[in-house]
N, C-alpha and C positions, 0 to 999 in steps of 0.2 A: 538434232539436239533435243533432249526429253525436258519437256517442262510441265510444271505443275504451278497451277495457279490457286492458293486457296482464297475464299470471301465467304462470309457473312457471319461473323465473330462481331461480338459485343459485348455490353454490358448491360447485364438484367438481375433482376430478384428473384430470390430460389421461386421455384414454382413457375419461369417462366420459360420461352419454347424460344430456341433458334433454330434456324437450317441455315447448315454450310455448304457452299459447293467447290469444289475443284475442278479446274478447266484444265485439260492435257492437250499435250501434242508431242511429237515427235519419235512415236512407238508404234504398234498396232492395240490399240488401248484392249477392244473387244478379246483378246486374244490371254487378257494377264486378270487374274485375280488378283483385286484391290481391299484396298482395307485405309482406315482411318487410325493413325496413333496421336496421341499426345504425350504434353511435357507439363505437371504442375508445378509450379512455383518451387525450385530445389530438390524436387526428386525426378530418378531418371524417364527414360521415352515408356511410354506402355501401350498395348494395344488395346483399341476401341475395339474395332468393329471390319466382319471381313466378307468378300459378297465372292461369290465364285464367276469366271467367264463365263457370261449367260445369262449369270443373276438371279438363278434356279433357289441356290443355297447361302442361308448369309449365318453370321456366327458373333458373338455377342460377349463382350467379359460381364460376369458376373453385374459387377455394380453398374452398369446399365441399361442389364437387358429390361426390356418392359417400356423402357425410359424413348430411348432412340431407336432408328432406323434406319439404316444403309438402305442406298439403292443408284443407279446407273442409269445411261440413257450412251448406250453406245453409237447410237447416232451421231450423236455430240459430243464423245468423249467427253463424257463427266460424270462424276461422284459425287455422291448428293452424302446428309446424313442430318436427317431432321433428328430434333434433340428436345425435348418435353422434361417439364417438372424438372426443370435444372436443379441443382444442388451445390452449394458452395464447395465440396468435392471434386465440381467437373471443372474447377479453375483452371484454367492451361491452354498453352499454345497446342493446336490445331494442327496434323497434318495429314495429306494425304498421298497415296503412294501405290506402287505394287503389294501384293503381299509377300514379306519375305525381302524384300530389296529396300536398299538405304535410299533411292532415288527420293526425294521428293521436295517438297518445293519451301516457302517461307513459312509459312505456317499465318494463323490467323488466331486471334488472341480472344479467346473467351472469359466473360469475368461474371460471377456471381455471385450478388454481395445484396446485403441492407442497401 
């Protein structure tokens, strides 16, 4: 069974940094190209951020490139994605996944506000 566990969602003031991680199991993780979507507050899922199997090449939507960073640790089947100079923007549940597949998991809830 393919699971996806995300963590480390909170709440902070623009300008400030999170890292989230996702813990996997039940696939060959090293094997799939991963990526991070979110959901803000009434509008649909979008894509963050995407790393290739390897972790050679990672790929970025516009409004956060500069901002965040994907990154892996196939040892551990996990997906990392440090997140700098937050922005009341980046309000949204959290997830993380294949790239291209609906799999993923509960998501983790980011909030930035005054």
């Amino acid at each position: 069974q393919k699971q996806f566990v995300e963590s480390g969602g909170g709440s902070v003031q623009p300008g400030g940094s999170l890292r989230l991680s996702c813990e996997t199991a039940g696939f060959i993780f090293s094997d799939y190209d991963m990526g991070w979507t979110r959901q803000p507050p009434e509008r649909p899922l979008e894509w963050v951020a995407y790393i290739n199997s390897g972790g050679s090449s990672t790929v970025y939507t516009d409004s956060v490139k500069g901002r965040f960073t994907i990154s892996r640790d196939d040892a551990k089947n996990m997906l990392f994605l440090q997140m700098n100079n937050l922005k009341p923007d980046d309000t949204a549940v959290y997830y993380c996944g294949p790239k291209g597949s609906s799999w993923r998991g509960q998501g983790t809830q980011v909030t930035v506000a005054l």
